[in-house]
C-alpha positions as CSV (number, residue, x, y, z in Angstrom):
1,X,-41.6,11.3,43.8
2,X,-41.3,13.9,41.5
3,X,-37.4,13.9,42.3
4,X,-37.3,10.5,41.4
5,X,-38.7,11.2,38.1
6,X,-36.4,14.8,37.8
7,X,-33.6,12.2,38.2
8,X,-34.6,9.7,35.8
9,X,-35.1,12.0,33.2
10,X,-31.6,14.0,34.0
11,X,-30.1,10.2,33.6
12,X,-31.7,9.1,30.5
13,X,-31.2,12.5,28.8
14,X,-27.2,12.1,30.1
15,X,-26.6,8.5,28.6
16,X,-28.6,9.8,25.4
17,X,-25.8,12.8,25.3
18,X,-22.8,10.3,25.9
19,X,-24.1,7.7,23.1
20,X,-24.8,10.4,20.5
21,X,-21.4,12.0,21.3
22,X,-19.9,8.3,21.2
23,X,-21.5,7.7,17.7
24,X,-20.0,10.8,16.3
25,X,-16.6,9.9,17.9
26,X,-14.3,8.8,14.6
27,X,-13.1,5.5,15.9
28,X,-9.3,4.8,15.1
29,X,-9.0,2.0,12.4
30,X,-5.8,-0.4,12.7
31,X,-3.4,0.1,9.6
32,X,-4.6,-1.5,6.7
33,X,-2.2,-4.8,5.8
34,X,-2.8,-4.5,2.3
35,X,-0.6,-1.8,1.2
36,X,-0.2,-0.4,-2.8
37,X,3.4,-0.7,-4.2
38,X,4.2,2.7,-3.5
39,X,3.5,3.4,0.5
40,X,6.0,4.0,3.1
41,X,9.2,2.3,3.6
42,X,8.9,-1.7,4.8
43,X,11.1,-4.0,5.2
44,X,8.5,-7.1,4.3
45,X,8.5,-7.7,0.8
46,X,6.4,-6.2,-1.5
47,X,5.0,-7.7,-5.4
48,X,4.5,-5.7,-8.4
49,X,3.9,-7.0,-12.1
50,X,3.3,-5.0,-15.2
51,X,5.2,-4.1,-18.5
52,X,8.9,-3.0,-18.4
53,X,8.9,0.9,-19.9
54,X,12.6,1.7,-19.8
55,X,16.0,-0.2,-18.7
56,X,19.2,1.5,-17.4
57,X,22.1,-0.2,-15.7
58,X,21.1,0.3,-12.3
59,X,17.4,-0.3,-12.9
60,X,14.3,-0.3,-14.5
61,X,10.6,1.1,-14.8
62,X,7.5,-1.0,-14.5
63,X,3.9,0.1,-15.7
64,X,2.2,-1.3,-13.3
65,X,-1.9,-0.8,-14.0
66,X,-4.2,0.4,-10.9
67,X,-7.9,0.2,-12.1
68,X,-8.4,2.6,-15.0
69,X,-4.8,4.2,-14.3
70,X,-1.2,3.2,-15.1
71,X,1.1,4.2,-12.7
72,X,5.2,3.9,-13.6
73,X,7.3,2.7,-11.0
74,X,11.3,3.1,-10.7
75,X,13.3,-0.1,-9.2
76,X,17.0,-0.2,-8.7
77,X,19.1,-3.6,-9.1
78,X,22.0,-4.1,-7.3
79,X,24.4,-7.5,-7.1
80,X,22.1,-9.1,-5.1
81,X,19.0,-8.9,-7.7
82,X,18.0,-12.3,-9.3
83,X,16.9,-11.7,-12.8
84,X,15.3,-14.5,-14.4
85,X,14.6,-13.9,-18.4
86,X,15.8,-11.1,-20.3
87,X,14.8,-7.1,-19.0
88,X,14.0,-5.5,-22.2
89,X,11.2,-2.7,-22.4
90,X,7.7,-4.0,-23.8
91,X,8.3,-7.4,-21.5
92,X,5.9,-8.2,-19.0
93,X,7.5,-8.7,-15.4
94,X,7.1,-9.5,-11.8
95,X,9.4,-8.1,-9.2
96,X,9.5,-8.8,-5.6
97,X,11.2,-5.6,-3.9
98,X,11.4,-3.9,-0.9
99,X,11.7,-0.3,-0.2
100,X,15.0,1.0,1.3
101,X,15.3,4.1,3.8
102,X,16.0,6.7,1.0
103,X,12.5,5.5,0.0
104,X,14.2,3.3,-3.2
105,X,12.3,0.4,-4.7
106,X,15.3,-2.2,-4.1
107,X,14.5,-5.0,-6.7
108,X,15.0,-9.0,-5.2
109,X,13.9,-11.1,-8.0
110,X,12.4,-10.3,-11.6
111,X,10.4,-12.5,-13.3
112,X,10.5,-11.5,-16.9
113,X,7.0,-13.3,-17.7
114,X,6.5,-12.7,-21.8
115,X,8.1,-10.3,-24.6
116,X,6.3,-8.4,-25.9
């Protein structure tokens, strides 16, 4: 009888141990689908919008606004960019882009929203 109870107790005190160590266990989380516009490489298409800060021939800044921050990001146009309104800095834009493998922001369409 009292082996019984020696047993019971080394049982109970063993499944306490394995659900303590399994609550401390981090448990893996699947990769978030909502991803910032400046994350690793993807192929899906991505959206930013914010004001334009600087245009060059092969591209342009965006101030994009994160919370309390600003953070600029650098897109590159090529032939196959579609560019609705006119890119000037101040303007409010949208882009759809993806990222390339060199880690580029490859603009597909712009959206100049407003002027100023």
């Amino acid at each position: 009888m009292i082996r019984n109870f020696l047993r019971a107790g080394l049982l109970a005190a063993s499944l306490a141990g394995i659900a303590v160590y399994a609550a401390q266990t981090p448990q893996q989380q699947p990769p978030s689908q909502s991803q910032s516009p400046k994350q690793s490489p993807s192929a899906s298409s991505q959206t930013a919008s914010g004001k334009i800060g600087a245009v060059a021939s092969d591209g342009f800044t965006l101030e994009v606004n994160q919370g309390s921050s600003t953070q600029t990001l650098r897109f590159v146009t090529d032939s196959n960019t579609k560019v609705k309104g006119k890119l000037e800095a101040g303007a409010t834009a949208a882009v759809e882009y993806t990222t390339d493998g060199s880690g580029r922001n490859v603009a597909q369409t712009i959206v100049v929203e407003s002027n100023g």
